[in-house]
N, C-alpha and C positions, 0 to 999 in steps of 0.2 A: 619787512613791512609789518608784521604783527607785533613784534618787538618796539620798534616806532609807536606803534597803536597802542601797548601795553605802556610804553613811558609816557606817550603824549596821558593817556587817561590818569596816571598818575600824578602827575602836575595839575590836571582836572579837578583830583581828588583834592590835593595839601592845598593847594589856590591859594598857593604864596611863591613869587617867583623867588624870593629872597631865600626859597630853603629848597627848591626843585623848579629848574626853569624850563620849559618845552624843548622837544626837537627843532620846531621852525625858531625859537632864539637863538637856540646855539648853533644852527647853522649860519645864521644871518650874521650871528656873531663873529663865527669861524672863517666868512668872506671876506669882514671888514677888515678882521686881522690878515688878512689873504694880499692887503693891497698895503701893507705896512712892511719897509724895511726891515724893522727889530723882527715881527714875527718870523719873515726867512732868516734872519740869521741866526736866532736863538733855535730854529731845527736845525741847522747847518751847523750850528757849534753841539749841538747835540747829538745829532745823528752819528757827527765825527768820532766820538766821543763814544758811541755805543758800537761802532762799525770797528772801532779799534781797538778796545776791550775785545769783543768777541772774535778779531781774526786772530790777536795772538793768543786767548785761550784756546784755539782750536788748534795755533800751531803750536805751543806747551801739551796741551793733550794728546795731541799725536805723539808728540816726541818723548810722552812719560808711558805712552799706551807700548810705545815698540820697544821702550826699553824694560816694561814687565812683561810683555808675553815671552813666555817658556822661560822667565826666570821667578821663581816662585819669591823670591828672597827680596826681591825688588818691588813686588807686586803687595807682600804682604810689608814691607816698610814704606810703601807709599798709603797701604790704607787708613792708619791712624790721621795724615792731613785731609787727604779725601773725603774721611767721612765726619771729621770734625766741620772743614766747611761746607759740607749735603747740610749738616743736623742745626750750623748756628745762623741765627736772625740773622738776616740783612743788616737792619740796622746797629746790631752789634757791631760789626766789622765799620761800617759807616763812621760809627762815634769813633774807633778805636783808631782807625785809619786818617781820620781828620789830623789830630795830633800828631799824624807824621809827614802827611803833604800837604800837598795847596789846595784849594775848594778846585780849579784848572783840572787837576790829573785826578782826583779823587773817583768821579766818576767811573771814568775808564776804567782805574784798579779794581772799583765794584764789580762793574759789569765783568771783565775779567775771571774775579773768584769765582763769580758769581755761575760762568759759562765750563770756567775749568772740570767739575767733575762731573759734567754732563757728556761732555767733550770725552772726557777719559773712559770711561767708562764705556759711552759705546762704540767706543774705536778698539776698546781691551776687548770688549766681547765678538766683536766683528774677526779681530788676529785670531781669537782662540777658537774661531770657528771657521778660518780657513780651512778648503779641500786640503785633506794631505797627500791626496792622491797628485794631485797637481804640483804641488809642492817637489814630491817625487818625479814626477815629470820631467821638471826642469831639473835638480840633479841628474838623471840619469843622462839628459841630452848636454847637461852643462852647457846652461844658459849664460848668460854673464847677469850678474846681481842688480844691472840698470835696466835687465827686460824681462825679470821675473817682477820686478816692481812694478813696473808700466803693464806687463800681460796677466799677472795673479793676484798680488795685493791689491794693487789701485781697484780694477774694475768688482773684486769680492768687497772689498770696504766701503765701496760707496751706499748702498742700503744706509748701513749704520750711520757713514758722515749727512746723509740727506735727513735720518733722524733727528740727528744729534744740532742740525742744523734749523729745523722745525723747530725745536725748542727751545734752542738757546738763543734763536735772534729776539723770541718775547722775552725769557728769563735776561738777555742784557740789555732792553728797553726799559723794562720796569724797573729794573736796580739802578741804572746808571741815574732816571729819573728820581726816583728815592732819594739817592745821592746827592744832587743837586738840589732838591727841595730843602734838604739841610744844610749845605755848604754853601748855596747860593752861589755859585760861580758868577760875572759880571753878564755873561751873555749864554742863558740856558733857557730850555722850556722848564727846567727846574724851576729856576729863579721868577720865571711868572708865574706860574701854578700859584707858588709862597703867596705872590703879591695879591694874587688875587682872593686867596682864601683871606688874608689880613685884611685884607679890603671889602670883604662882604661882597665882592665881585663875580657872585655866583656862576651868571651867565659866562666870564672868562671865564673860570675855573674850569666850565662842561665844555668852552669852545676848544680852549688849550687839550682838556685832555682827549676831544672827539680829533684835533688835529695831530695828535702823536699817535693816534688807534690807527687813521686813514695813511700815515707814513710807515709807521709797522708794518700793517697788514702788505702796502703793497709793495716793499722791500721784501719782506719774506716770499711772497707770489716769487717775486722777479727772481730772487734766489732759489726756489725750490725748483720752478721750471728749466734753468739754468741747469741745475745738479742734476734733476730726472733728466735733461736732454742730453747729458753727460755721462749719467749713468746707463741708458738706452745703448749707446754708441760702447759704450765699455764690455756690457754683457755681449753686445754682438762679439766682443773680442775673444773673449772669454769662452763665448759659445765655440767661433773656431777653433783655439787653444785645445779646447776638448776634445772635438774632432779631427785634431790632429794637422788640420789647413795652416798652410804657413799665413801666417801673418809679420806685416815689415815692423 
C-alpha cells in the first residue's frame, strides 16, 4: 500500500498520463485486457516460453553440475562458458541469437542461457557440500546408486535447487520478455509491450507489464511452496538416514 501511495503521488506530481499513468489506470486497464482473448494467449504463449527455457536449464545445470563435482578438469573447462554468459548483456546474445533462429524459439533460448549458470552453479556448490560422512555411509552398507540418490543427494540438494529456483523463475521472465520485445514473436506479451510503447500507449505499457509481475510472482509462490513442501518431507528423510531408521 505505501508503494501504491508513493506511485499514485507521483503521477500527482508529473500530471501527464502520457508520461506516468496511476495505479487505478493501470489496473482498470489490466481488467479490460483481462476479458480479451489476445491478452490470455500472448501470457500462454509466454509463459510457455519462459516455463521451458527455465526447466531445461535447470535440467542442463544439473547434468553439467554432476558431471564437475570431484572432477576439477571438467569444472574448470566449463568455467570460461559459465562465466562468459554471468558477465555478457542480454541483449548481446538477443541480437546475436536472432540471426540464427526464429523470433518463435528465440525467447526460450534466452531465458535458457539466461537461467543456465544460476542453475549451475548452485547445484555445483550444493554436490560439493554434501555430508561425506553419509556418503560413506552408504558405501560402507552398499546402497545401490538409485537409493543413495533418492536418500542423500536429492534431499541435501534441494536448499540450493529451491535457491536456484527463486531466482531463475524472475531472471527467465525478464529475458524471455526482452527477447520478444525485440523479436516480436506473432503472439507474446513481448509483442504488446513494443506496440504499446510505439504507440504512446502508456497506460498498456504499465497494464501489460503490472500483468507479467502478478503471473510471475504467483508462479514462483506456487513453485517455492511446492519445493519447500518437498524439501520439508526430504529432510525428514534424511534426518532418519542419520539416525540410522530404515527407511523404504
Amino acid at each position: 500500500m505505501f508503494w501504491l501511495a508513493v506511485w499514485h503521488l507521483a503521477h500527482l506530481y508529473v500530471g501527464r498520463d502520457f508520461l506516468l499513468t496511476s495505479p487505478a489506470q493501470t489496473l482498470h486497464r489490466m481488467l479490460r485486457f483481462a476479458g480479451e482473448a489476445v491478452f490470455w494467449r500472448a501470457l500462454s504463449a509466454t509463459g510457455l516460453r519462459v516455463i521451458g527455457g527455465f526447466g531445461l536449464a535447470m535440467l542442463c545445470g544439473a547434468a553439467l553440475a554432476f558431471a564437475s563435482a570431484g572432477r576439477p578438469w571438467v569444472k574448470t573447462l566449463l568455467a570460461p562458458m559459465i562465466g562468459t554468459v554471468r558477465a555478457t548483456p542480454v541483449v548481446s546474445f538477443i541480437l546475436l541469437a536472432l540471426m540464427w533462429m526464429t523470433s518463435h524459439a528465440l525467447p526460450m533460448f534466452i531465458a535458457f542461457l539466461m537461467v543456465l549458470p544460476l542453475a549451475y552453479s548452485n547445484l555445483l556448490s550444493g554436490l560439493e557440500n554434501l555430508d561425506r560422512q553419509l556418503l560413506e555411509m552408504a558405501r560402507l552398507f552398499e546402497f545401490p546408486r538409485r537409493r543413495v540418490l533418492r536418500l542423500i543427494y536429492i534431499p541435501s540438494l534441494m536448499p540450493y535447487l529451491t535457491a536456484a529456483c527463486a531466482t531463475g523463475l524472475g531472471f527467465a521472465w525478464k529475458s524471455a520478455i526482452a527477447a520478444e520485445v525485440i523479436a516480436h514473436p506473432a503472439i507474446s506479451v513481448g509483442r504488446q509491450i513494443h506496440r504499446a510503447r510505439v504507440n504512446f500507449e502508456v497506460a498498456d505499457l504499465f497494464a501489460w507489464t503490472l500483468a507479467v509481475i502478478v503471473i510471475s510472482v504467483l508462479l514462483e509462490k506456487c513453485a517455492l511452496w511446492l519445493l519447500r513442501a518437498l524439501e520439508g518431507r526430504l529432510l525428514r528423510i534424511n534426518t532418519a538416514v542419520r539416525e540410522g531408521e530404515p527407511y523404504a
